[in-house]
C-alpha positions in Angstrom: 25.4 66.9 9.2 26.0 68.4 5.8 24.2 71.0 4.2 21.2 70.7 2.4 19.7 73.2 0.2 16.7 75.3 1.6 13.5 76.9 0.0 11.1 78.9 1.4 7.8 77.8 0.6 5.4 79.9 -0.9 2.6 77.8 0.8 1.7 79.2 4.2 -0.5 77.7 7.4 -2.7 81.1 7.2 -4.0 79.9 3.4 -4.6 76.6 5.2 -2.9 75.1 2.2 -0.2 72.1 3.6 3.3 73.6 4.2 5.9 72.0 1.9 8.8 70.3 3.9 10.8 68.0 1.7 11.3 67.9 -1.7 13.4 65.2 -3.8 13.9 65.5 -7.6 15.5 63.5 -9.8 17.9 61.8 -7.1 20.3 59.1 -8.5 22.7 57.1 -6.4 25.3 54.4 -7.7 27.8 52.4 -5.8 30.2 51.3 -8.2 29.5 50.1 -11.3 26.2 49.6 -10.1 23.3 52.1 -10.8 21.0 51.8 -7.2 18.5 54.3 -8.1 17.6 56.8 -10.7 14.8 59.7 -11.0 13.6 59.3 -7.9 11.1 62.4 -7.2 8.4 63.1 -4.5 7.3 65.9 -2.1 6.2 65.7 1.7 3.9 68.4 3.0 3.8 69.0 6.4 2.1 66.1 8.5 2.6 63.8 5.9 3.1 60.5 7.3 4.6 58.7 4.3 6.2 54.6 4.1 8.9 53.5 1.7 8.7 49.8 0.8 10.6 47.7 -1.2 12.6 44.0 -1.6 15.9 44.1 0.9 18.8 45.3 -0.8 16.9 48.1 -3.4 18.2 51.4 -1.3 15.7 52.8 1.1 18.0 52.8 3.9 20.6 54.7 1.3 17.9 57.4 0.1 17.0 57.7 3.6 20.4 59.3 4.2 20.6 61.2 1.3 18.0 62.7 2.5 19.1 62.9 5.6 22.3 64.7 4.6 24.5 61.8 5.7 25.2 60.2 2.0 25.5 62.7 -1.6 23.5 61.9 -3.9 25.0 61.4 -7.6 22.4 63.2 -9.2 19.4 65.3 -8.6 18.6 67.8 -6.1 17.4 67.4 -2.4 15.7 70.6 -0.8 14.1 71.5 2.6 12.3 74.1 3.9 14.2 76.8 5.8 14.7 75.8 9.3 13.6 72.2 9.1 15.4 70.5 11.9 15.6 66.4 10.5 15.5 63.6 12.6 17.3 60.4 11.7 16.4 57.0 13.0 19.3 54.3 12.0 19.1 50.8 12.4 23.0 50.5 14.0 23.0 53.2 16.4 24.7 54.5 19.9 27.0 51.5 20.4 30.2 53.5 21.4 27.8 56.7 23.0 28.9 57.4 27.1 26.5 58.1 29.8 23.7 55.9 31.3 19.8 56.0 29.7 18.3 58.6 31.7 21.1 61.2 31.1 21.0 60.2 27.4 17.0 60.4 27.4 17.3 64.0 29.2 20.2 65.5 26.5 17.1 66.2 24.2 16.1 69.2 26.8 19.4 70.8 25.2 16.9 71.8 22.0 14.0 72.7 25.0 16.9 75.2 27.0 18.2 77.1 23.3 14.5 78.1 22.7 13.7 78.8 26.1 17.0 81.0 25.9 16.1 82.8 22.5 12.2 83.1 24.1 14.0 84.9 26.9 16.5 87.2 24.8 13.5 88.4 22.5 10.6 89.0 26.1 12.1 92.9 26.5 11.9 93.7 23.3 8.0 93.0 22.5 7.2 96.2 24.0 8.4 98.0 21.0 5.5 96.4 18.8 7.5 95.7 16.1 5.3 92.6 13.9 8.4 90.7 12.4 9.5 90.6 16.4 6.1 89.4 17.7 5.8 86.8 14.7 9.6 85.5 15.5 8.6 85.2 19.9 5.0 83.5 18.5 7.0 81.0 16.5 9.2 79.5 19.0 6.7 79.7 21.5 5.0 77.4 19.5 7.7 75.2 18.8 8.8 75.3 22.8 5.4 74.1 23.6 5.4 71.6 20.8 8.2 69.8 22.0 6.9 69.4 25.1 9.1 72.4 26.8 6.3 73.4 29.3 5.8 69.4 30.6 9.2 67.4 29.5 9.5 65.5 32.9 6.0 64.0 32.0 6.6 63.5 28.1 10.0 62.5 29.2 8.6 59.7 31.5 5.7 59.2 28.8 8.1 57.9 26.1 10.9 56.3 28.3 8.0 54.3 29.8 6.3 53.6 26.8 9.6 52.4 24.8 9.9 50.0 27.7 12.5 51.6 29.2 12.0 52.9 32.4 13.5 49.9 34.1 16.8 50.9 32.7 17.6 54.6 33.3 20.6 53.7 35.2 21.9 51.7 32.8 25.2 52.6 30.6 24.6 52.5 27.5 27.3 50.7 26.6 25.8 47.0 28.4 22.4 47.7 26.3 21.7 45.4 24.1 21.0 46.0 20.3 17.2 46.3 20.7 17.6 48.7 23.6 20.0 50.7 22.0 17.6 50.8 19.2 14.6 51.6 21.6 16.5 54.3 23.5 17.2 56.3 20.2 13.9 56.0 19.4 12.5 57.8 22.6 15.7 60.4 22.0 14.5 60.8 18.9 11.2 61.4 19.6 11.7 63.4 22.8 13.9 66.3 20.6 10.8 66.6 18.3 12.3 67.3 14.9 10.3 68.7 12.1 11.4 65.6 9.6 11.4 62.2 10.9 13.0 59.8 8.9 12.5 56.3 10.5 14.6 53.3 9.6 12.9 50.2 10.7 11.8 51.7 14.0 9.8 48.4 14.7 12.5 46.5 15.3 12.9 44.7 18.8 9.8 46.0 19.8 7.1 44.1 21.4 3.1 44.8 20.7 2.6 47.5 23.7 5.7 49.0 22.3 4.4 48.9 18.9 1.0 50.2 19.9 2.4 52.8 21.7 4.2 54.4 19.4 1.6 54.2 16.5 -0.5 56.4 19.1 2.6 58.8 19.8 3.1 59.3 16.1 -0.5 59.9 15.5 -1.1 62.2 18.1 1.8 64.3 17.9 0.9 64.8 13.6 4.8 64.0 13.0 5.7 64.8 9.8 7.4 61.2 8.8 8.8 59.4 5.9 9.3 55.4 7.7 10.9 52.2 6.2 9.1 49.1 7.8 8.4 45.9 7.1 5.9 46.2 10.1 2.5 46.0 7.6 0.6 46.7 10.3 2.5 49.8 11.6 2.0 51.2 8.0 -1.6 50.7 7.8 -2.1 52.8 11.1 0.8 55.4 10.8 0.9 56.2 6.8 -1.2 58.3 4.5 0.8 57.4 1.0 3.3 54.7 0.4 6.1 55.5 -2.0 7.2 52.0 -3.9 10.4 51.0 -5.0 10.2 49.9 -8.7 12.3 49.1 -11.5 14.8 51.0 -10.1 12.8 53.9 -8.8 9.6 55.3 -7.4 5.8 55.0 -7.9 3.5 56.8 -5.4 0.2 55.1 -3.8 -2.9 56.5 -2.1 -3.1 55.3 1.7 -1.0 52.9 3.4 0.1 49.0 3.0 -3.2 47.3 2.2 -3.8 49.9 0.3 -1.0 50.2 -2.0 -1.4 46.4 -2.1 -4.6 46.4 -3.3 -3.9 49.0 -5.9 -0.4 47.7 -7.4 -2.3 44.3 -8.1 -4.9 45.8 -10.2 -1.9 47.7 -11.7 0.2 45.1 -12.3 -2.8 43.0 -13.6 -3.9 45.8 -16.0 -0.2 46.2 -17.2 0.1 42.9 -17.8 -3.1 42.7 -19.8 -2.1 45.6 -21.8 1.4 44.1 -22.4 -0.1 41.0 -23.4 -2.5 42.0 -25.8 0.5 44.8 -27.3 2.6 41.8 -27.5 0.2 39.7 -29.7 -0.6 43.3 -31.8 3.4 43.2 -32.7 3.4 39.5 -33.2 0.9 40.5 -35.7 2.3 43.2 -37.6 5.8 41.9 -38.1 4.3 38.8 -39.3 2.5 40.7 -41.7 6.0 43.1 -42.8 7.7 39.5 -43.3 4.9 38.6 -45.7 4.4 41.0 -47.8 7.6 43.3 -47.3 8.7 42.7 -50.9 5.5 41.7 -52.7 2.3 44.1 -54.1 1.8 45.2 -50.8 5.3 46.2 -49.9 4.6 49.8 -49.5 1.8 49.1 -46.5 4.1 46.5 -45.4 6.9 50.0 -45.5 4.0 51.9 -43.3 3.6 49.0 -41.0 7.1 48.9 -39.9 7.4 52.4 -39.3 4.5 52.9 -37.4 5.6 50.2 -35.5 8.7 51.7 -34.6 7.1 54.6 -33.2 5.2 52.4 -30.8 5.9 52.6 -26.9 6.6 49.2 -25.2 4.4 48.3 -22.4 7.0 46.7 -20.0 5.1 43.7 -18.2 5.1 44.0 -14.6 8.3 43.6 -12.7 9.1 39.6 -12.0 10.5 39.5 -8.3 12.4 36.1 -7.3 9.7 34.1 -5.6 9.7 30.7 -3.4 9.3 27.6 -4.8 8.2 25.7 -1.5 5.6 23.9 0.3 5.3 22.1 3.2 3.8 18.7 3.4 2.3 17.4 6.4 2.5 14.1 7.7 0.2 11.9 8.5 -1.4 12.2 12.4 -4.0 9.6 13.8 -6.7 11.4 15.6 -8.3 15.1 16.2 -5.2 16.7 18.9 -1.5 17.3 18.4 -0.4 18.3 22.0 -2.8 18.7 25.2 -1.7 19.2 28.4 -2.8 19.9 32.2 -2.3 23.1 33.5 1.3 24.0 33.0 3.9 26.1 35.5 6.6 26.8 33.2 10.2 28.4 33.8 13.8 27.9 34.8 13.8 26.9 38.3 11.5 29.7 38.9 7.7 29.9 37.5 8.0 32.2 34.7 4.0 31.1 33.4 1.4 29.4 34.4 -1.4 28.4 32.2 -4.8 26.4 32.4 -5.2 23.2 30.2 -4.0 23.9 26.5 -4.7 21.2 23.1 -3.4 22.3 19.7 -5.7 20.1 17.1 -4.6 18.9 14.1 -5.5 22.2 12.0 -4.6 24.6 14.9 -3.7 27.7 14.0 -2.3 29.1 17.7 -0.3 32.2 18.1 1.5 33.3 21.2 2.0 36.8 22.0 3.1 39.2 24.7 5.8 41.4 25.9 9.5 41.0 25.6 10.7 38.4 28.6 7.0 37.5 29.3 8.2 33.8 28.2 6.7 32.8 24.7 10.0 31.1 23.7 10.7 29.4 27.1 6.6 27.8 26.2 6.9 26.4 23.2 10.2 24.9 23.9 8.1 23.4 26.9 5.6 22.2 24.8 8.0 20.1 22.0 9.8 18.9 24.7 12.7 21.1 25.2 12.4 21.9 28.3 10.6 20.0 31.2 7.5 22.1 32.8 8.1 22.9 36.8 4.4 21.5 37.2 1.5 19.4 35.1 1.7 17.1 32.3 2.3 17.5 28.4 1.0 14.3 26.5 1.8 14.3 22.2 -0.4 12.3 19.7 1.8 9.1 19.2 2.4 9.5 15.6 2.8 13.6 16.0 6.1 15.1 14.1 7.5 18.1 14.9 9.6 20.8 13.4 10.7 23.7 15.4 12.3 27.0 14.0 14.2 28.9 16.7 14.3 32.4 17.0 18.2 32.7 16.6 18.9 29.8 14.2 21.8 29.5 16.5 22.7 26.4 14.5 23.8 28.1 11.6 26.4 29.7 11.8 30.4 28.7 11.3 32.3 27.4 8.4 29.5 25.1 7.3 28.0 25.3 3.4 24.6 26.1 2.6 24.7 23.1 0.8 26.2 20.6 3.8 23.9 22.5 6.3 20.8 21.0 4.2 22.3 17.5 3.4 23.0 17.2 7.6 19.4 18.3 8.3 17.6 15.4 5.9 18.3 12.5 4.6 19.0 13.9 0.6 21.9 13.5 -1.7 23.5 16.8 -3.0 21.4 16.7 -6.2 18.2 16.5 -4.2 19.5 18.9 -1.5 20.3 21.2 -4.7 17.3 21.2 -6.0 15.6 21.6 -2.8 17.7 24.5 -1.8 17.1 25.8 -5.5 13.1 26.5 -4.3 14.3 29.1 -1.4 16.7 30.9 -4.0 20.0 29.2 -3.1 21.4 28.9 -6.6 24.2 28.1 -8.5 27.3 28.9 -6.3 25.2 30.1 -3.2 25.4 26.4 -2.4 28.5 26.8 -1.3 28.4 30.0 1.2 29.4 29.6 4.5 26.4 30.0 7.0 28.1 32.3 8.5 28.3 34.9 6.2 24.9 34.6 5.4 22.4 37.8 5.6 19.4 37.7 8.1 16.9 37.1 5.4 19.4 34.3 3.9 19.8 32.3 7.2 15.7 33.0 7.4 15.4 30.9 4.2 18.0 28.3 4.8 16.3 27.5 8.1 12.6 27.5 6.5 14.3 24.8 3.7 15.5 22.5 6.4 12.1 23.0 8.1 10.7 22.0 4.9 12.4 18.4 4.5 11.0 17.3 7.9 7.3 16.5 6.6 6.2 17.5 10.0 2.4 17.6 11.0 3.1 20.3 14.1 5.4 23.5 13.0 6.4 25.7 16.0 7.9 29.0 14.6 9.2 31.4 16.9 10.0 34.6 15.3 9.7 33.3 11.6 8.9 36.5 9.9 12.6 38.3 11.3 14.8 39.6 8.6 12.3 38.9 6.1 11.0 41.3 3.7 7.6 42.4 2.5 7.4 40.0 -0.2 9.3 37.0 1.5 6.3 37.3 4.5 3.9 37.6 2.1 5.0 34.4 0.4 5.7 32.5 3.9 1.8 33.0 4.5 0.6 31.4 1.5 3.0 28.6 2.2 1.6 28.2 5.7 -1.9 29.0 5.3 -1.8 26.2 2.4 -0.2 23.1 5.5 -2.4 21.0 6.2 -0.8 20.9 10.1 -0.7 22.2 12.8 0.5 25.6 13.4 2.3 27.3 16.8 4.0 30.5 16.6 5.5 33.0 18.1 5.6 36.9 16.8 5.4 40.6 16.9 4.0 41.1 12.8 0.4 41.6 13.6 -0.5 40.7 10.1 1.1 37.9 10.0 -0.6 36.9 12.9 -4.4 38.4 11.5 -3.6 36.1 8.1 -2.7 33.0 10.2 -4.1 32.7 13.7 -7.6 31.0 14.4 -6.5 31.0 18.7 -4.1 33.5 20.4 -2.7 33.0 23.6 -1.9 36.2 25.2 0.8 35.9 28.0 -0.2 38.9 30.4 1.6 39.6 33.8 2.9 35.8 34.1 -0.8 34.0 32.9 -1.3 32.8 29.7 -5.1 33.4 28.5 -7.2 32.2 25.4 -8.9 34.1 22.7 -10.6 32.4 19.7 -10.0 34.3 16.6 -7.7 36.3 14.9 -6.0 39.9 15.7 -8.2 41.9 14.6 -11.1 40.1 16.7 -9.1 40.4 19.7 -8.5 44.0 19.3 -12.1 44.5 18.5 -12.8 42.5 22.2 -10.5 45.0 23.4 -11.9 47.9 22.7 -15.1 47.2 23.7 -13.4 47.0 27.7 -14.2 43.7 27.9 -10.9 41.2 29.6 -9.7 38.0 28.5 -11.3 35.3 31.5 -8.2 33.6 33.4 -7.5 30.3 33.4 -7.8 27.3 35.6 -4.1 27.2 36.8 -4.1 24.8 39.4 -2.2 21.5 38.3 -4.1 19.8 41.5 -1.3 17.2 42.1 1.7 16.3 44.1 5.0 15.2 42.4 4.8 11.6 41.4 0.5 12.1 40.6 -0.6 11.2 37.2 -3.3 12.4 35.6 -5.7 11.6 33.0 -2.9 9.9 30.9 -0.3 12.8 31.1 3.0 11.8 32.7 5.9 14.3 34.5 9.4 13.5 34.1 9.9 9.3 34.7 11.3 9.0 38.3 12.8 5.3 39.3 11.6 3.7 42.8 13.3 1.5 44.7 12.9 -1.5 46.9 13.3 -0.2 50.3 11.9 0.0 54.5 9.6 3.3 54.5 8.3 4.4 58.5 4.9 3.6 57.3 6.0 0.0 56.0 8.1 -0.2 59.1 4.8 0.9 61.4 2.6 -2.0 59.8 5.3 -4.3 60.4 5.7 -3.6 64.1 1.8 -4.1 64.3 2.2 -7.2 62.6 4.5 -8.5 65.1 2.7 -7.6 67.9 -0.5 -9.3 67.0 1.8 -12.4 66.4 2.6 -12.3 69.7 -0.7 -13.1 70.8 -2.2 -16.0 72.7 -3.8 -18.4 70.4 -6.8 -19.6 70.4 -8.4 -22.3 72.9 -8.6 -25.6 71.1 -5.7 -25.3 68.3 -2.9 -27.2 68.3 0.6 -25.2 68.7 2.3 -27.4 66.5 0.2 -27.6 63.7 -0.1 -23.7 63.4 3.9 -23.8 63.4 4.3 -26.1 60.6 0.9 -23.9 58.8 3.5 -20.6 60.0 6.6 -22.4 58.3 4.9 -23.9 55.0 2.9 -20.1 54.3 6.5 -18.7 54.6 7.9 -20.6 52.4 5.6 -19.6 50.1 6.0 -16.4 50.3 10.0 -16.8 50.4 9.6 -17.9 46.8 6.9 -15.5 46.0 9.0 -12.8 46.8 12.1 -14.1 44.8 9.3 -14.4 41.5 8.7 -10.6 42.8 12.6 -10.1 42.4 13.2 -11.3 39.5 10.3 -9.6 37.8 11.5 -6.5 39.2 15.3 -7.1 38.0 13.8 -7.5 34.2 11.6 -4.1 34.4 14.4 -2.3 35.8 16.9 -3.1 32.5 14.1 -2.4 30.5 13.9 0.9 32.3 17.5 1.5 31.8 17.7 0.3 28.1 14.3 2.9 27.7 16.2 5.8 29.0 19.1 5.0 26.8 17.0 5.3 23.8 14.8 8.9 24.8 18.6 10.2 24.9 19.7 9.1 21.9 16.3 10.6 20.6 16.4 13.6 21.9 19.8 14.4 20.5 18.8 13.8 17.2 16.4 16.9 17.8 12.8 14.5 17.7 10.9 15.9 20.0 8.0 14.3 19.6 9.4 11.2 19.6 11.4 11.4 22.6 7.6 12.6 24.6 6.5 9.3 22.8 9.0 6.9 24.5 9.1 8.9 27.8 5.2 8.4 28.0 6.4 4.4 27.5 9.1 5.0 30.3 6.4 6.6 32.7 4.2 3.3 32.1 6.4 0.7 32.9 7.9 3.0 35.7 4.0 3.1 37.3 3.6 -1.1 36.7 7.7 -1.3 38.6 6.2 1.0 41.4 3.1 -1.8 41.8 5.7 -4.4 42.1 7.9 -2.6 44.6 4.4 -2.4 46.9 4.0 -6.0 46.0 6.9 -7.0 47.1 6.8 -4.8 50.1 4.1 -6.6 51.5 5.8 -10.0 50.8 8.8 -8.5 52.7 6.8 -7.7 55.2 4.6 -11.3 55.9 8.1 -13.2 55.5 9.7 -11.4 58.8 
């Protein structure tokens, strides 16, 4: 790591005043042409716990690594503390690293064996009393026992376990995946306790017990930390102050997000008030230099002007490129969206089961729960996606849905911006222009290739086809991903303002506290129901109190209907069961028998041979019947395919729910003509 220049602070823990740690001034950074940053200039004490927000793209990753050491800055000074040992947290990290987890995990203990080593080197020589000795064998003491050097194994097992990654210590790290990799330098990071942490988006590919977790560890251990998040939640509970990225460099706030949110609105309002009225003042004035700037009054005119060019400009608040969106529901006759039975739900195997679920026509549901606890495999379940193992899913008959997938794993290739939208809808390439325009796709960004898009770009091209579909059910899995503070902020006025239904998936527990009116926890394969939002459910937590389970039980055998909801259409056929085949062996015997004294034989033959006529042709009708239902049957499940790849969900539920009908009223005729069978023989 290169060098960075060292101070020794004058402040000192026995004065009680904070020691100083970090100390940026005037830091400027250009790439190019282009000026990223310019007098940027703050201080971190130590046990400051400080977050750095700002739009995508405005250099927080870049000062982080100035500060780091990694990057030079162009121009201005960085300096630490003498000895201050800096951990760096980057979002790319360990993809070409050897070894498995565990032995990765463990090479922090290399920090824990130098000052065990120096403790050792500098034990025969206390006896000489010498103060500057016993000060130096005090020191790392305390930093050996800081870092965990007298428990490791435990704090070793502690964060592994916490991270979620103690099912993986055997595991090379060269088959993690990106989020693991991410995760595992996290706990490595955290196990070699630096004095500086510098986080980069450390909530990435973290689930909520993750999340939780490592707000806790942070806490607890009073890390001295300067974080990049766009985790709003995280910053509330970790940070102290929030440093802002603004016209191209720094304003400090008191507290964390909701704080410095709170606080840059009444600043940006009283800004703008002042800029206003300054404006009008000048307005004003120059009017009056025009007017009389060559008449009697020429010479106050002459006093005007220069006093006016003295005069600061108040800048109006910064304008940031917002969305121009909404979303417009459709129409939806009645009170529910989706309700179902209780639902077993997986691929081949149950991966969830949950008790009767509805989504009404304002729902507001969000699903959480850990990583591969099987959100994404329910909602695909519940538009249709994917067929449930057990129970029944029934959709309102005019319900439209609109489902954004975690991966967007249709966008990508040689495909425009522009041709993606026009495929999605039904719009020419003005309207699809000016429809794109609203999500910032201007001008030639029409014609990008999806797949050189960012992850906040594809976010935004995948919200404007979601717009064009005038759905009255949106399922969002993921949707705040690769978004920024401001683009989350502005996707939660947009949804808070449908008039729909609302299912989604995420990890952003203020997205979820803004939106949700029902959660549905997932916990160890059950899905449970809380009413409210995340903070409620938190408060329900603490308090001890559990989450009731659900009535799982689908209470039916394959083939049962129930209540109106319908499985997967199978088609019966006319055919001999053993029970058909049993009645019909009873029948014959009882035909068998003597008749009765005083009836004529021959009469009750040509009775026998007239009645099975009858039922000859009755059973032909019977035929026939069934011949028609079954190529309405087949011309029915020609038409759910063809819906079903054009992506409507909803609509292909709608016409399997017809399929299942007329398959139930086939079924009657097959036992209809059963029995017909049956008395003909």
């Amino acid at each position: 790591m290169p060098a960075l220049s060292a101070f020794a602070s004058a402040e000192t823990r026995e004065t009680g005043t904070p020691v100083s740690v970090l100390s940026v001034q005037a830091v400027a950074k250009r790439f190019g042409e282009r000026l990223i940053f310019s007098d940027v200039s703050f201080r971190l004490a130590h046990g400051d716990r400080v977050g750095l927000v700002g739009p995508n793209g405005v250099g927080k990753t870049t000062l982080l690594r100035i500060v780091a050491g990694f990057e030079p800055a162009d121009a201005g000074n960085v300096a630490l503390a003498r000895g201050t040992r800096i951990g760096f947290l980057e979002q790319e990290l360990l993809a070409d690293a050897p070894g498995d987890v565990e032995q990765h995990a463990r090479g922090a203990a290399a920090h824990l064996r130098e000052l065990e080593a120096e403790m050792r080197a500098l034990e025969p020589r206390l006896g000489a009393g010498d103060a500057e000795l016993l000060e130096r064998y005090a020191d790392v003491q305390h930093r050996f026992e800081h870092a965990g050097g007298y428990d490791f194994e435990a704090t070793l097992g502690r964060v592994l376990g916490g991270l979620g990654l103690d099912g993986l210590l055997s595991h090379e790290l060269r088959t993690l995946s990106g989020g693991e990799r991410t995760r595992l330098g996290l706990a490595r990071l955290l196990l070699d306790d630096p004095d500086l942490l510098l986080l980069d988006e450390p909530t990435n590919h973290l689930d909520v017990a993750a999340l939780e977790w490592l707000e806790r560890f942070l806490i607890e251990q009073d890390a001295t930390l300067l974080v990049t998040s766009h985790d709003r939640w995280f910053l509330d509970r970790v940070t102290s102050r929030t440093l802002s990225f603004e016209r191209g460099s720094i304003v400090e706030y008191r507290g964390g997000y909701s704080s410095y949110a709170r606080q840059r609105a009444d600043r940006d309002a009283a800004t703008a008030k002042a800029a206003a009225k300054q404006t009008e003042e000048i307005a004003r004035t120059e009017e009056f230099i025009r007017r009389y700037g060559a008449g009697q009054r020429s010479k106050e005119a002459r006093g005007r002007a220069k006093k006016l060019a003295r005069i600061e400009r108040i800048e109006a608040p910064e304008q940031v490129a917002r969305h121009g969106w909404r979303l417009e529901a459709a129409h939806l006759a009645g009170d529910t969206v989706v309700e179902t039975t209780p639902l077993t739900i997986g691929y081949g195997a149950p991966l969830v089961r949950t008790g009767s679920l509805r989504i009404g026509r304002d729902g507001r549901v969000a699903v959480v729960g850990p990583n591969g606890a099987g959100k994404t495999t329910l909602v695909r379940t519940l538009v249709g996606d994917l067929a449930p193992l057990d129970g029944y899913i029934q959709s309102a008959p005019t319900a439209r849905v609109a489902f954004l997938a975690q991966a967007q794993s249709e966008l990508t290739g040689n495909e425009t911006v522009l041709d993606a939208m026009r495929n999605a809808s039904l719009m020419n390439e003005q309207e699809a222009r000016d429809h794109l325009a609203r999500f910032l796709f201007r001008g030639d960004d029409v014609f990008k290739s999806v797949g050189v898009l960012s992850g906040g770009e594809r976010s935004r091209l995948a919200l404007a086809r979601l717009a064009a579909r005038h759905a009255n059910l949106l399922v969002l899995d993921e949707p705040t991903n690769h978004l920024d503070l401001l683009a989350r902020e502005q996707l939660e006025v947009v949804l808070a303002e449908f008039d729909g239904a609302l299912l989604f998936v995420s990890h952003d527990r203020y997205f979820i506290d803004k939106l949700a009116t029902e959660i549905w926890p997932i916990e160890a394969g059950v899905l449970k129901k809380f009413e409210g939002n995340w903070t409620g459910l938190q408060r329900l937590r603490a308090s001890g109190a559990e989450l009731p389970l659900p009535m799982v039980e689908t209470g039916g055998a394959a083939g049962d209907t129930a209540q109106g909801f319908s499985r997967e259409p199978r088609v019966l056929r006319p055919g001999r069961t053993a029970a058909n085949t049993t009645k019909r062996a009873g029948q014959g015997a009882a035909s068998e028998r003597s008749p009765k004294p005083g009836q004529d034989p021959r009469r009750r033959a040509s009775r026998r041979t007239a009645s099975a006529a009858r039922r000859v042709e009755g059973a032909r009708a019977l035929e026939a019947r069934i011949q028609a239902m079954e190529l309405q049957l087949r011309q029915l499940e020609a038409k759910v395919q063809e819906i079903a790849q054009r992506g409507n969900y909803m609509e292909t539920r709608r016409v399997s729910e017809e399929y299942a009908s007329l398959e139930k009223s086939l079924r009657d005729l097959y036992d209809e003509w059963s029995k017909e069978s049956e008395k003909s023989e």
